[in-house]
mmCIF entry with sequence, helices, sheets and N, C-alpha, C, O atoms, coordinates in Angstrom:
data_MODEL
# 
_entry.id   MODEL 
# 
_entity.id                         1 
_entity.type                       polymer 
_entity.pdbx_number_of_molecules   1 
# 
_entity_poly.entity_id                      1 
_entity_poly.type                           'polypeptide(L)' 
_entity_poly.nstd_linkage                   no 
_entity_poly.nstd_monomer                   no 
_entity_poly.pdbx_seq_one_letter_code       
;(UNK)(UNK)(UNK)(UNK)(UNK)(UNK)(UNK)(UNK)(UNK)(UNK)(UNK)(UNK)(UNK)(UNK)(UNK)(UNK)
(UNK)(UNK)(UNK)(UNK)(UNK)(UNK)(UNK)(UNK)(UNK)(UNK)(UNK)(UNK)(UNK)(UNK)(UNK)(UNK)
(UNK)(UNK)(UNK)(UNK)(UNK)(UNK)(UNK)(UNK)(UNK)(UNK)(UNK)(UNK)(UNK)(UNK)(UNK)(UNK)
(UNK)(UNK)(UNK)(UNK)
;
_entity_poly.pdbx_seq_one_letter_code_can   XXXXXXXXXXXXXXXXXXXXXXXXXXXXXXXXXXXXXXXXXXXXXXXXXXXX 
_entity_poly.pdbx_strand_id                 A 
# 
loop_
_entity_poly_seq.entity_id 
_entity_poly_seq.num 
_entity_poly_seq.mon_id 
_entity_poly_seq.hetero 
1 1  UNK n 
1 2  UNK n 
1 3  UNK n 
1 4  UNK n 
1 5  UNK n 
1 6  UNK n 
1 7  UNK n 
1 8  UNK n 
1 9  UNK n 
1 10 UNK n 
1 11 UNK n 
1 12 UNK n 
1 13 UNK n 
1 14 UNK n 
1 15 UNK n 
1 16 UNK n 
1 17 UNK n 
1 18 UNK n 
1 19 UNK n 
1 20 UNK n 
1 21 UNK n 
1 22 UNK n 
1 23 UNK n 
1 24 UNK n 
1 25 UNK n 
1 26 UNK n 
1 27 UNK n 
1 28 UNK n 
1 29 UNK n 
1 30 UNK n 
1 31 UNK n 
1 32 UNK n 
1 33 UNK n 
1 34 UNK n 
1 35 UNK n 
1 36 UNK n 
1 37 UNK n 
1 38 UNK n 
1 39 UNK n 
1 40 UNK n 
1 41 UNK n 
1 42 UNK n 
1 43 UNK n 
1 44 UNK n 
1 45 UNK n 
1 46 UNK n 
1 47 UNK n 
1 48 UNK n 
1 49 UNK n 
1 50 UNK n 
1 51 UNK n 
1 52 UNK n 
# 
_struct_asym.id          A 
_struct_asym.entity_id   1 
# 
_struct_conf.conf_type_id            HELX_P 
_struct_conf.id                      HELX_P1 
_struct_conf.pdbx_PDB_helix_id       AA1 
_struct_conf.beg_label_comp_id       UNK 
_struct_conf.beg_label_asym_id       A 
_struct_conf.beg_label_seq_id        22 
_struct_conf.pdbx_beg_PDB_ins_code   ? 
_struct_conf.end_label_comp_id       UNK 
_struct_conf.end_label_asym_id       A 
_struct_conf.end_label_seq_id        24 
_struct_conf.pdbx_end_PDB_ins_code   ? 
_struct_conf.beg_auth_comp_id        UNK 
_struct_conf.beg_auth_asym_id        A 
_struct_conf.beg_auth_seq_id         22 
_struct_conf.end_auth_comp_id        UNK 
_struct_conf.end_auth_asym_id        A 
_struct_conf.end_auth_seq_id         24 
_struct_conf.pdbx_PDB_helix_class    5 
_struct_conf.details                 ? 
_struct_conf.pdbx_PDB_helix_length   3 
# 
_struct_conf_type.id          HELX_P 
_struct_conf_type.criteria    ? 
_struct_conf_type.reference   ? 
# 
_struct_sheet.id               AA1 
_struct_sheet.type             ? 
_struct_sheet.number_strands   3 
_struct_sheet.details          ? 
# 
loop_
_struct_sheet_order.sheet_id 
_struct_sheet_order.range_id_1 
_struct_sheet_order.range_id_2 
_struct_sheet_order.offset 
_struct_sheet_order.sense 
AA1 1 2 ? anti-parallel 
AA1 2 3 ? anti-parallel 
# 
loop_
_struct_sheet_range.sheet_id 
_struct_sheet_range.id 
_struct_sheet_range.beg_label_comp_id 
_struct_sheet_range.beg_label_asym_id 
_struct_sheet_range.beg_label_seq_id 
_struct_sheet_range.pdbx_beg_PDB_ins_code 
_struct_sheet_range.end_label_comp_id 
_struct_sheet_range.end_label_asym_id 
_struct_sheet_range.end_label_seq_id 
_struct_sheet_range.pdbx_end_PDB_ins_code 
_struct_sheet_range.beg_auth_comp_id 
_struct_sheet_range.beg_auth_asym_id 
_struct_sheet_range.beg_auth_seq_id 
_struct_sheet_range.end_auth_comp_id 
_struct_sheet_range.end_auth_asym_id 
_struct_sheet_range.end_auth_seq_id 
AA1 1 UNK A 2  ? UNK A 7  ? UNK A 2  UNK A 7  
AA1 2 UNK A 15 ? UNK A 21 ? UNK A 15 UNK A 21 
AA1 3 UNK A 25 ? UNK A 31 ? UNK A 25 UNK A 31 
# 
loop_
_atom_site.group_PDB 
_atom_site.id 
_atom_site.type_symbol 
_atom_site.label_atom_id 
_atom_site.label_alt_id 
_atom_site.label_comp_id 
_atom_site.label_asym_id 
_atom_site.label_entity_id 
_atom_site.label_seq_id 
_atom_site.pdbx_PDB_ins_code 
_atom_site.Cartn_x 
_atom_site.Cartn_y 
_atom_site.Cartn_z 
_atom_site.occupancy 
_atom_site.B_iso_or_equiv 
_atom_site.pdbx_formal_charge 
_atom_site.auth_seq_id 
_atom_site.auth_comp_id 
_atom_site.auth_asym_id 
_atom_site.auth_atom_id 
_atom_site.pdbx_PDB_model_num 
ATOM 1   N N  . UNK A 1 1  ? 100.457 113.668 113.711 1.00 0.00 ? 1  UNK A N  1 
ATOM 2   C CA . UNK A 1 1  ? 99.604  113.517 114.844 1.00 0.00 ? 1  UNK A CA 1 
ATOM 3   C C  . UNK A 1 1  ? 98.921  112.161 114.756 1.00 0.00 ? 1  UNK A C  1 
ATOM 4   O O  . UNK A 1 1  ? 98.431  111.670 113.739 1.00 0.00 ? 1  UNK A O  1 
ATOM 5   N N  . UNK A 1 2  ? 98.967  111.584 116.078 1.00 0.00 ? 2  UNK A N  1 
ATOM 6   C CA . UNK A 1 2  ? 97.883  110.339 116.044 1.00 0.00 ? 2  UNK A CA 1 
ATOM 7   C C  . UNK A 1 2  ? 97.157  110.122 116.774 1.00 0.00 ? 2  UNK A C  1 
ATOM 8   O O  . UNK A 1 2  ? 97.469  110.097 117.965 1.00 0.00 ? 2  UNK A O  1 
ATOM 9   N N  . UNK A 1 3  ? 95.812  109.861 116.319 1.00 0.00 ? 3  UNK A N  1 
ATOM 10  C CA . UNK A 1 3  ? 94.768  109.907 117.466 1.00 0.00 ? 3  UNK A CA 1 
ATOM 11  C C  . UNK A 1 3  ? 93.980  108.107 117.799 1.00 0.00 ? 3  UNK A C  1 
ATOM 12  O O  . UNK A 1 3  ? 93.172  107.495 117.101 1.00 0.00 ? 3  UNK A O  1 
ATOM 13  N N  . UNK A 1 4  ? 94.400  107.845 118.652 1.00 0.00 ? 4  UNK A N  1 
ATOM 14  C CA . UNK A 1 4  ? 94.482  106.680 118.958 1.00 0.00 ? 4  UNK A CA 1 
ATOM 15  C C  . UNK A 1 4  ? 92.844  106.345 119.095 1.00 0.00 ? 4  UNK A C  1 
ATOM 16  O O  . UNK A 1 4  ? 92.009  107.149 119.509 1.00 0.00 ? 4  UNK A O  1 
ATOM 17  N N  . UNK A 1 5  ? 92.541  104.785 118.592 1.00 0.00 ? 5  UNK A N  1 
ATOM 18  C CA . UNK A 1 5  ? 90.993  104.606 118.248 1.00 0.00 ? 5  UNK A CA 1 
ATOM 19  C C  . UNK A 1 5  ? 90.723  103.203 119.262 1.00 0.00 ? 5  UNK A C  1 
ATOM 20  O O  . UNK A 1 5  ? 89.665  103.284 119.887 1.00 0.00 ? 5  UNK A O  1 
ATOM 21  N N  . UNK A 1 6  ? 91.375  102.179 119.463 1.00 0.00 ? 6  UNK A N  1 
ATOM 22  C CA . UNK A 1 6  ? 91.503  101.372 120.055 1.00 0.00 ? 6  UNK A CA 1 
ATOM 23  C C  . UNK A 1 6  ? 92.470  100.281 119.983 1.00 0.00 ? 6  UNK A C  1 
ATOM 24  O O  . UNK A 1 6  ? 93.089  100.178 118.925 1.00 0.00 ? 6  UNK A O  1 
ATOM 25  N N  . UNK A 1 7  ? 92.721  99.413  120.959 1.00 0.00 ? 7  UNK A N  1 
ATOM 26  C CA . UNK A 1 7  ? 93.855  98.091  121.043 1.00 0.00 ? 7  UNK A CA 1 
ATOM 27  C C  . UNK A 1 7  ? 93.225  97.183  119.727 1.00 0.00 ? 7  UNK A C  1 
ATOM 28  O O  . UNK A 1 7  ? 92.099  97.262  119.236 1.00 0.00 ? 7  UNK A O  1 
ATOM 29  N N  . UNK A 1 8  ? 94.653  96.068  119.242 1.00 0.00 ? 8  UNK A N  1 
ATOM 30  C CA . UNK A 1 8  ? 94.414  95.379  118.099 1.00 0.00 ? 8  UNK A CA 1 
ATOM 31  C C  . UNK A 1 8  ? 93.956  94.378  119.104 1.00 0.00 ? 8  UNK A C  1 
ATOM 32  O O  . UNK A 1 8  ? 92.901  93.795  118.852 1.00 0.00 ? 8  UNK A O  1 
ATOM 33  N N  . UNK A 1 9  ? 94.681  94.052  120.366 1.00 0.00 ? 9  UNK A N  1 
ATOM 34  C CA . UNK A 1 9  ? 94.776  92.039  120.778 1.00 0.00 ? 9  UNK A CA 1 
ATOM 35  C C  . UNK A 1 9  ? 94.638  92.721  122.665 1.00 0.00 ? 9  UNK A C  1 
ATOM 36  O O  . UNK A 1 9  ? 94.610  93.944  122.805 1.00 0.00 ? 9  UNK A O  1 
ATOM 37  N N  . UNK A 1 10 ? 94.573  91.906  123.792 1.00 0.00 ? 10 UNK A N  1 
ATOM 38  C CA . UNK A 1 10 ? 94.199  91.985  124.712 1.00 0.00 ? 10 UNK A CA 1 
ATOM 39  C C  . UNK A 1 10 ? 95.925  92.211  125.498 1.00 0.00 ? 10 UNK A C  1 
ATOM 40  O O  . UNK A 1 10 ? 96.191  92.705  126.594 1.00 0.00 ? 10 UNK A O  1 
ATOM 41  N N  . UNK A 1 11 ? 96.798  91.676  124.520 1.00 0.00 ? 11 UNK A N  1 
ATOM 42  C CA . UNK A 1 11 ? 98.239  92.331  125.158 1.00 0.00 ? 11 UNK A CA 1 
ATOM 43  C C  . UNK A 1 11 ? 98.797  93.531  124.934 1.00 0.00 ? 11 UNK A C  1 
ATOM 44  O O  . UNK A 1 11 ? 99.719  93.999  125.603 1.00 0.00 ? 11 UNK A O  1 
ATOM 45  N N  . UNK A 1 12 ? 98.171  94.150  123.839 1.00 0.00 ? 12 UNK A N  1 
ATOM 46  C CA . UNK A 1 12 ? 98.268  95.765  123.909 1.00 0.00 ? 12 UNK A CA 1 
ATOM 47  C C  . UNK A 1 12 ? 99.377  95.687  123.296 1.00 0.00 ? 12 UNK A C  1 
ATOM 48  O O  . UNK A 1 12 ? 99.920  96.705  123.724 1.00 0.00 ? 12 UNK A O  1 
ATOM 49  N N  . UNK A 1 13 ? 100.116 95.213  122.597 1.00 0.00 ? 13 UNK A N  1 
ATOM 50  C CA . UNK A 1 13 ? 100.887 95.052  121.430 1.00 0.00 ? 13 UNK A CA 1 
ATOM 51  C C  . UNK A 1 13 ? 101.196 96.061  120.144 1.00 0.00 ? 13 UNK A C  1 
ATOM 52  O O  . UNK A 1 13 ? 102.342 96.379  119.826 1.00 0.00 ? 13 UNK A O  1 
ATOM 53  N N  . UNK A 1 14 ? 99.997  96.517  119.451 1.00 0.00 ? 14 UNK A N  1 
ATOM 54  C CA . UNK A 1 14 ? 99.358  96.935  118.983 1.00 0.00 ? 14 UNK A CA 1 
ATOM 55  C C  . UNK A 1 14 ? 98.023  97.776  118.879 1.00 0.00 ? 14 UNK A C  1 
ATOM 56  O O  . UNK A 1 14 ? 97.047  97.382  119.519 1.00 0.00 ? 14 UNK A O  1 
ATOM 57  N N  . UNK A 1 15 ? 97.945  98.768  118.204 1.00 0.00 ? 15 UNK A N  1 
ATOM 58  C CA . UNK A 1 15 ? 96.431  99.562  118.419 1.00 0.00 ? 15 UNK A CA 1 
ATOM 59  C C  . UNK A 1 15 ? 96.148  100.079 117.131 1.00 0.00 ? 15 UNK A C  1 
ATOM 60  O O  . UNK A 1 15 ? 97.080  100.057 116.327 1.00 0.00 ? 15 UNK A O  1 
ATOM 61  N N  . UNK A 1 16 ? 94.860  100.624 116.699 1.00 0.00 ? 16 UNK A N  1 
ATOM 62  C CA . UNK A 1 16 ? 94.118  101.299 115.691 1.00 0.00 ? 16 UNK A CA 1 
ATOM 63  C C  . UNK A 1 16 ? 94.283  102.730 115.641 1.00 0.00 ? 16 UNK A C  1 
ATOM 64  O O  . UNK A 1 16 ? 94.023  103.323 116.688 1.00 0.00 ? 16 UNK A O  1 
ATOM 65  N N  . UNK A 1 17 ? 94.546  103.209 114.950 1.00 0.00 ? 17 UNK A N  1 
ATOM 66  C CA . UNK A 1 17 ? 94.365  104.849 115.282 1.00 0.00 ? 17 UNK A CA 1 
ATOM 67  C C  . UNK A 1 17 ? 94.589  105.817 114.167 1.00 0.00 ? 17 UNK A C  1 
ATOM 68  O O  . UNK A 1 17 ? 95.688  105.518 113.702 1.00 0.00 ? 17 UNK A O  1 
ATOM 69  N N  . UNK A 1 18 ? 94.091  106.837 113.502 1.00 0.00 ? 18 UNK A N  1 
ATOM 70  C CA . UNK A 1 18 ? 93.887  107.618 112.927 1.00 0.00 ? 18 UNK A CA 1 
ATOM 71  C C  . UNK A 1 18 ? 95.413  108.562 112.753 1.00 0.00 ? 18 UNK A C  1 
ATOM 72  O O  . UNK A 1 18 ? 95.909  108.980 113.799 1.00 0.00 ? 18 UNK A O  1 
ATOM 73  N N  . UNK A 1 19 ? 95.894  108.775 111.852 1.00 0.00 ? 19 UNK A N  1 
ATOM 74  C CA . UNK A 1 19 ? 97.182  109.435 111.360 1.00 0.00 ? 19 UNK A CA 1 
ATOM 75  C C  . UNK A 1 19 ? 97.644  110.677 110.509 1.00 0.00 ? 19 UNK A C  1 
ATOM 76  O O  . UNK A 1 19 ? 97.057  110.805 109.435 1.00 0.00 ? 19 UNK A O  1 
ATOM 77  N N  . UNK A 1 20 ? 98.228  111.247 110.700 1.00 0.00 ? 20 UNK A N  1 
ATOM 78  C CA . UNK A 1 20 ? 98.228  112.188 109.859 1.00 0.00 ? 20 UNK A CA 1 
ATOM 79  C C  . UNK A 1 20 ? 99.565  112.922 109.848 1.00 0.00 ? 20 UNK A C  1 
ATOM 80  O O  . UNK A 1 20 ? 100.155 113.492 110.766 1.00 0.00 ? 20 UNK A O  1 
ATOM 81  N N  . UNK A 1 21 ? 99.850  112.775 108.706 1.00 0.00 ? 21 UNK A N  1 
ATOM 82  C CA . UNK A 1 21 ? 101.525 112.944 107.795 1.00 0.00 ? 21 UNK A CA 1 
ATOM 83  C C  . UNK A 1 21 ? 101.661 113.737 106.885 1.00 0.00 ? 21 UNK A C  1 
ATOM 84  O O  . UNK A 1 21 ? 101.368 113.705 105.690 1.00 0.00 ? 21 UNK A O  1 
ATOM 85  N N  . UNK A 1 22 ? 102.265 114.670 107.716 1.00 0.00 ? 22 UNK A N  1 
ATOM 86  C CA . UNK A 1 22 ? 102.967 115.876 106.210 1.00 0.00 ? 22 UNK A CA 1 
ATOM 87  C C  . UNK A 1 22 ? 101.939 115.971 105.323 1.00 0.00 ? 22 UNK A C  1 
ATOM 88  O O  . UNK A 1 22 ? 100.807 115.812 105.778 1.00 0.00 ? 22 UNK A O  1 
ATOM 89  N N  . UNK A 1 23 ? 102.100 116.241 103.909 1.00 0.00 ? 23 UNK A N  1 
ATOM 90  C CA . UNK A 1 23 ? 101.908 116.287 102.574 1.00 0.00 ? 23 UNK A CA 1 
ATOM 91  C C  . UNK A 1 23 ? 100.784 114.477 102.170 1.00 0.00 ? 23 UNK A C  1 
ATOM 92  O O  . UNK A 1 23 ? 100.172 114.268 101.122 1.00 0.00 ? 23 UNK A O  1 
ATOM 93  N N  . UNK A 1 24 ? 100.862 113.643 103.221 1.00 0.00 ? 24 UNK A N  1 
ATOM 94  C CA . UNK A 1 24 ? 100.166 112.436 102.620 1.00 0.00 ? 24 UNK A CA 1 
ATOM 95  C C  . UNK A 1 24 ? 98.639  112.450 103.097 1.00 0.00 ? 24 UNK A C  1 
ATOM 96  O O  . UNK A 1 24 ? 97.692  112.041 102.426 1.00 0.00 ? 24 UNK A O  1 
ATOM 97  N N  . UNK A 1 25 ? 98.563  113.133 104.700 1.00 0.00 ? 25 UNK A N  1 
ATOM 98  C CA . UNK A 1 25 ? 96.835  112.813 104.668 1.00 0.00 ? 25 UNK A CA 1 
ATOM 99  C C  . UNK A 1 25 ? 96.854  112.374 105.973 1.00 0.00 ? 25 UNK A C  1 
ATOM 100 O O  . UNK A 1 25 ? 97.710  112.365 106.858 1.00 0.00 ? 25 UNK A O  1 
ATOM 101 N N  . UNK A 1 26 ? 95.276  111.874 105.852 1.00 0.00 ? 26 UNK A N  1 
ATOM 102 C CA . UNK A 1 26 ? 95.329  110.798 107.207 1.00 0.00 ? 26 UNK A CA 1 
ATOM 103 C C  . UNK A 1 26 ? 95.092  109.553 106.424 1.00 0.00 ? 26 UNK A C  1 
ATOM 104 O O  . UNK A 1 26 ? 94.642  109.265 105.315 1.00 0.00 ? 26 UNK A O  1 
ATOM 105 N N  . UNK A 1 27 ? 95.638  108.863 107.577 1.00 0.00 ? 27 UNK A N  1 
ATOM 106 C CA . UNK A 1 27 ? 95.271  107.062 107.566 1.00 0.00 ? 27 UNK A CA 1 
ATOM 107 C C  . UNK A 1 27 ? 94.730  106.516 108.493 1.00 0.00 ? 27 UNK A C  1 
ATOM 108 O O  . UNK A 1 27 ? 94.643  107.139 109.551 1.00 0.00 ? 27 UNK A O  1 
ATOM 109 N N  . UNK A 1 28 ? 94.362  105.595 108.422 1.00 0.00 ? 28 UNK A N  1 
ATOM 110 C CA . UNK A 1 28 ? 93.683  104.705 110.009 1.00 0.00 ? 28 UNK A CA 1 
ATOM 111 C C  . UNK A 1 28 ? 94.206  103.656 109.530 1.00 0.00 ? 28 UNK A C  1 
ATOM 112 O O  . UNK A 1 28 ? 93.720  103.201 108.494 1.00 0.00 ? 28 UNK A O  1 
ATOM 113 N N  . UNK A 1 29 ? 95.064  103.151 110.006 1.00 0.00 ? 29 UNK A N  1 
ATOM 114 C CA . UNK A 1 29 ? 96.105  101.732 109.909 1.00 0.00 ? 29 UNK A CA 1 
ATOM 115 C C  . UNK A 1 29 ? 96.656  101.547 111.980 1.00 0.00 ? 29 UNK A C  1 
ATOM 116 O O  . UNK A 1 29 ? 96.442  102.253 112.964 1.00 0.00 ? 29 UNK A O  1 
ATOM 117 N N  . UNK A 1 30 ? 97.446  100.143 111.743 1.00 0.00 ? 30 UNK A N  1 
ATOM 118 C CA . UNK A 1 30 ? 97.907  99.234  113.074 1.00 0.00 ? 30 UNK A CA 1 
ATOM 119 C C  . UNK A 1 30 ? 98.786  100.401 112.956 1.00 0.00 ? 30 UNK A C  1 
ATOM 120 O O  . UNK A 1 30 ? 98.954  101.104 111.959 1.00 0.00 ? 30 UNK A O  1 
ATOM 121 N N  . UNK A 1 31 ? 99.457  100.537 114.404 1.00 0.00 ? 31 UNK A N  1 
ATOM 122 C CA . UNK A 1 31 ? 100.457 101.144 114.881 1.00 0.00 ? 31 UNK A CA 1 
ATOM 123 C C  . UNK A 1 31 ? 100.930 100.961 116.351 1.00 0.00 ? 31 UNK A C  1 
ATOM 124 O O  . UNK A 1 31 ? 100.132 100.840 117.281 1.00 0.00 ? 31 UNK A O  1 
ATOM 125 N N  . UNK A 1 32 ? 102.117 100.950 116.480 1.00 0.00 ? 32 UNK A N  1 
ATOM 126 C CA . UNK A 1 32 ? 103.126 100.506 117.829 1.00 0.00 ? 32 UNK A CA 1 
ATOM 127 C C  . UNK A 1 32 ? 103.734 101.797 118.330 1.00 0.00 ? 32 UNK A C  1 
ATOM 128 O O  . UNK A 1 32 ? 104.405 101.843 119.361 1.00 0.00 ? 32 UNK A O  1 
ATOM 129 N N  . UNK A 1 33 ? 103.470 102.878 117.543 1.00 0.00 ? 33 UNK A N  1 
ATOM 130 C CA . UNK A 1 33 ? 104.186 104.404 118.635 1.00 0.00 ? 33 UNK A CA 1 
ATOM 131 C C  . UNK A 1 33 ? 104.134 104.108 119.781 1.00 0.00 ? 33 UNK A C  1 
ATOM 132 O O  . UNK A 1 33 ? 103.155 103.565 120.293 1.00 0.00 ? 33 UNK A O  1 
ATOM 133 N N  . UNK A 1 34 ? 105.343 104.462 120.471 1.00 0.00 ? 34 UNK A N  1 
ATOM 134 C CA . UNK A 1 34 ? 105.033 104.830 121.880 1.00 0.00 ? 34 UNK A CA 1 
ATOM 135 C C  . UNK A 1 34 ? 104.733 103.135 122.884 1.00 0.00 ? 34 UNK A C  1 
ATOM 136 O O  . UNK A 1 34 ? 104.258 102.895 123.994 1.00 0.00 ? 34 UNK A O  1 
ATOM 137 N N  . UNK A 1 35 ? 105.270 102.333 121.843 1.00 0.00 ? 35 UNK A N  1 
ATOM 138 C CA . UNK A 1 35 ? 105.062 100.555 122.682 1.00 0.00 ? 35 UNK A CA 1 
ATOM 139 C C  . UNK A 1 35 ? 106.410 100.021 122.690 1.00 0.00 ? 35 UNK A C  1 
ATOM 140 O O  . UNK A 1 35 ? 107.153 100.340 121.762 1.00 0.00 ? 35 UNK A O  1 
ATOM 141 N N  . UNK A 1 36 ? 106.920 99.090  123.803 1.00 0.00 ? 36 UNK A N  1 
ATOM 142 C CA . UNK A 1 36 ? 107.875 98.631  123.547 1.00 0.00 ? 36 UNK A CA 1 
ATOM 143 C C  . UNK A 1 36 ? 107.998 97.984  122.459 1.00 0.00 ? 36 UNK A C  1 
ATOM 144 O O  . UNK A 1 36 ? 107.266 97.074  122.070 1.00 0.00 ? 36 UNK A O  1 
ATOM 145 N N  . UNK A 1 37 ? 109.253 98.588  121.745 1.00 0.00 ? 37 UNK A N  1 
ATOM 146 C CA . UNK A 1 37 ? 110.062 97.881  120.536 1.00 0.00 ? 37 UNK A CA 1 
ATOM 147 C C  . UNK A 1 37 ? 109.156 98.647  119.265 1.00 0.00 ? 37 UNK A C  1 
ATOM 148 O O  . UNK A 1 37 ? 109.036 98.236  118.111 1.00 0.00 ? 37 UNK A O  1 
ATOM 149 N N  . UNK A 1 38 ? 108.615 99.784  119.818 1.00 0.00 ? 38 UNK A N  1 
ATOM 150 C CA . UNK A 1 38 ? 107.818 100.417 118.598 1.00 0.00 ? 38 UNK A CA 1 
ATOM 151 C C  . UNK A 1 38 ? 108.904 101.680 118.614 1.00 0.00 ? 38 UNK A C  1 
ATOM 152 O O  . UNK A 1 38 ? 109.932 101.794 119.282 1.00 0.00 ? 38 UNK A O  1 
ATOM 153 N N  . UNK A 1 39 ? 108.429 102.408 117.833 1.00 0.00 ? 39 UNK A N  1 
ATOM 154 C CA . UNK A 1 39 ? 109.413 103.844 117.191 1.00 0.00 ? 39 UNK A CA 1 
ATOM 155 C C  . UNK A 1 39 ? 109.421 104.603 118.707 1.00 0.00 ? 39 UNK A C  1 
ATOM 156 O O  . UNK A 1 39 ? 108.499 104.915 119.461 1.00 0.00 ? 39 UNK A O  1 
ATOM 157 N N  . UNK A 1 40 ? 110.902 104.757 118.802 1.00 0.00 ? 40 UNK A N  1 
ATOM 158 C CA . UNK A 1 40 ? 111.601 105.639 119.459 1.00 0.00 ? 40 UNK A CA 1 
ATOM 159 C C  . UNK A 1 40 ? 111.444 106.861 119.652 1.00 0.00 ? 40 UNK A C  1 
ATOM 160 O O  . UNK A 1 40 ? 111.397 107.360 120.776 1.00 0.00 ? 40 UNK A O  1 
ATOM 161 N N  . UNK A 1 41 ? 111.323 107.633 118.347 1.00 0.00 ? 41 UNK A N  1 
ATOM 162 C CA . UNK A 1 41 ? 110.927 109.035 117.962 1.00 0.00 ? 41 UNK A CA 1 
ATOM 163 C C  . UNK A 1 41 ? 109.373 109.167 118.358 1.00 0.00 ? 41 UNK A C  1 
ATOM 164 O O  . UNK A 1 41 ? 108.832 110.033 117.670 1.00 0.00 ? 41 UNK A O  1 
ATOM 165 N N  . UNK A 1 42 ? 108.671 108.669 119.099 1.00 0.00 ? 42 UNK A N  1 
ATOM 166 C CA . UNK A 1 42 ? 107.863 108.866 119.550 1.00 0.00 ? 42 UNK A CA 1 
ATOM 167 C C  . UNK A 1 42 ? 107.674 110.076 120.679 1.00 0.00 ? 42 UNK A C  1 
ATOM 168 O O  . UNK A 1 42 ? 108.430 109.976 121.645 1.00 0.00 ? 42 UNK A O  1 
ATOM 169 N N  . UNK A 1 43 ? 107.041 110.857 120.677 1.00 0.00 ? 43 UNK A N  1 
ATOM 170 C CA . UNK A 1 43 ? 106.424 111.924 121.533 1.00 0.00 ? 43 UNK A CA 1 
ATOM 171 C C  . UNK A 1 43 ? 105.109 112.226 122.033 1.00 0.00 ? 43 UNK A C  1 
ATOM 172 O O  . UNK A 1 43 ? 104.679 113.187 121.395 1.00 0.00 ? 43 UNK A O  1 
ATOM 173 N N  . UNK A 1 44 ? 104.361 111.872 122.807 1.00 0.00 ? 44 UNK A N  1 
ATOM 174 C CA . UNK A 1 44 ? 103.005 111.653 123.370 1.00 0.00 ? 44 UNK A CA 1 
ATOM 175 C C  . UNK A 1 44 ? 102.700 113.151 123.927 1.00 0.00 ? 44 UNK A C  1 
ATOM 176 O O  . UNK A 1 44 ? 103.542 113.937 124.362 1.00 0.00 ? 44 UNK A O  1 
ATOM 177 N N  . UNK A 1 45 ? 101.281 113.366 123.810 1.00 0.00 ? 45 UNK A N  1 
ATOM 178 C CA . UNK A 1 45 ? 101.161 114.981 124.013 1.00 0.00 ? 45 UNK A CA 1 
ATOM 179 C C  . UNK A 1 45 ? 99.901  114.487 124.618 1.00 0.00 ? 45 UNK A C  1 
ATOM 180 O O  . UNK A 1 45 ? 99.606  113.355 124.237 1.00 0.00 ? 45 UNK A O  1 
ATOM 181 N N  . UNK A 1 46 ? 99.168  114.976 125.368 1.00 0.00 ? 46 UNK A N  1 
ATOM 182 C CA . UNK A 1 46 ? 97.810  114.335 126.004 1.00 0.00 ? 46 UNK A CA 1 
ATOM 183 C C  . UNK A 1 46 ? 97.170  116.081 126.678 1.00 0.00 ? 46 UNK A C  1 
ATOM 184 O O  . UNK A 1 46 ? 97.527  116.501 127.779 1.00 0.00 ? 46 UNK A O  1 
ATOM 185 N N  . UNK A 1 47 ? 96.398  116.711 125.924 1.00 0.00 ? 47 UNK A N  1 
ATOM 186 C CA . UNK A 1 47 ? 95.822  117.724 126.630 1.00 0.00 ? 47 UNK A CA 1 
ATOM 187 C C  . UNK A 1 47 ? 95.156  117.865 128.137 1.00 0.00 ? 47 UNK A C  1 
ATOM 188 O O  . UNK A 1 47 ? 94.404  116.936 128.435 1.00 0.00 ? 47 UNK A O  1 
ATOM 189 N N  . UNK A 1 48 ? 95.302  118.723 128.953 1.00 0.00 ? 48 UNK A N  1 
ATOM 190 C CA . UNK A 1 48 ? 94.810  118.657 130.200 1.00 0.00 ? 48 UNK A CA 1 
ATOM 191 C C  . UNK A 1 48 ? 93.289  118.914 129.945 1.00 0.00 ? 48 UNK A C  1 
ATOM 192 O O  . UNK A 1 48 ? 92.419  118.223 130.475 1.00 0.00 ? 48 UNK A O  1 
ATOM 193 N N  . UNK A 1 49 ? 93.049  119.868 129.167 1.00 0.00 ? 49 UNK A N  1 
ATOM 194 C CA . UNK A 1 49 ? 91.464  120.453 129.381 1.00 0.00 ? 49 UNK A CA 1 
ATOM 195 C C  . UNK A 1 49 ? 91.474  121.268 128.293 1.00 0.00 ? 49 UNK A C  1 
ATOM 196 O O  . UNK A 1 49 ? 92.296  122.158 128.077 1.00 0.00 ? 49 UNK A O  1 
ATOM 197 N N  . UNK A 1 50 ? 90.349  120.887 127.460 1.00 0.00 ? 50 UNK A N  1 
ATOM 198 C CA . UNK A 1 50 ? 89.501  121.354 126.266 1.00 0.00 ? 50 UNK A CA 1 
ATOM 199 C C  . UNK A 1 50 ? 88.451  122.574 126.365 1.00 0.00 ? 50 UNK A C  1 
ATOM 200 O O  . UNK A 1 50 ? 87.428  122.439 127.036 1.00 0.00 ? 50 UNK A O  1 
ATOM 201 N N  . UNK A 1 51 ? 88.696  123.594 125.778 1.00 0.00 ? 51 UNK A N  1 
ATOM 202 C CA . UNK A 1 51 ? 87.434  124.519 125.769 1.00 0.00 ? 51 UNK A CA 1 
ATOM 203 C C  . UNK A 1 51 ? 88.249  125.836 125.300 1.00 0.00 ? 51 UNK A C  1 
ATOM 204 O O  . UNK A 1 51 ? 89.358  125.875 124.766 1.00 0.00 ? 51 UNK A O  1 
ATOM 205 N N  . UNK A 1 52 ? 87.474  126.801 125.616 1.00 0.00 ? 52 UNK A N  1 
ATOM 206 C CA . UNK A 1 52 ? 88.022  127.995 125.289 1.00 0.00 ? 52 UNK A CA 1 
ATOM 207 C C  . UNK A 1 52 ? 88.586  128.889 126.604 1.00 0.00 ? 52 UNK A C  1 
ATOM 208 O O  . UNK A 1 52 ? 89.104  129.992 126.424 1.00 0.00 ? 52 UNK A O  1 
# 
């Protein structure tokens, strides 16, 4: 899962965001998911509405 924190540069190239992998954890490192010429295997999930 990645929860996106903000853009690196004003071309949107790149962004900040919070990670979390199997057996390793989270990270907050650069990442290109979901950008041109970034990982393919990308899958975007965006909830409609939060609550119970």
């Amino acid at each position: 899962m990645v929860i996106f924190e903000k853009w690196n540069n004003d071309a949107h190239s790149s962004y900040t965001a919070y990670e979390q992998r199997g057996d390793h954890g989270t990270d907050h490192r650069t990442l290109t998911y979901g950008l041109p010429g970034g990982d393919a295997e990308f899958k975007p999930y965006r909830p409609v509405k939060f609550g119970d």
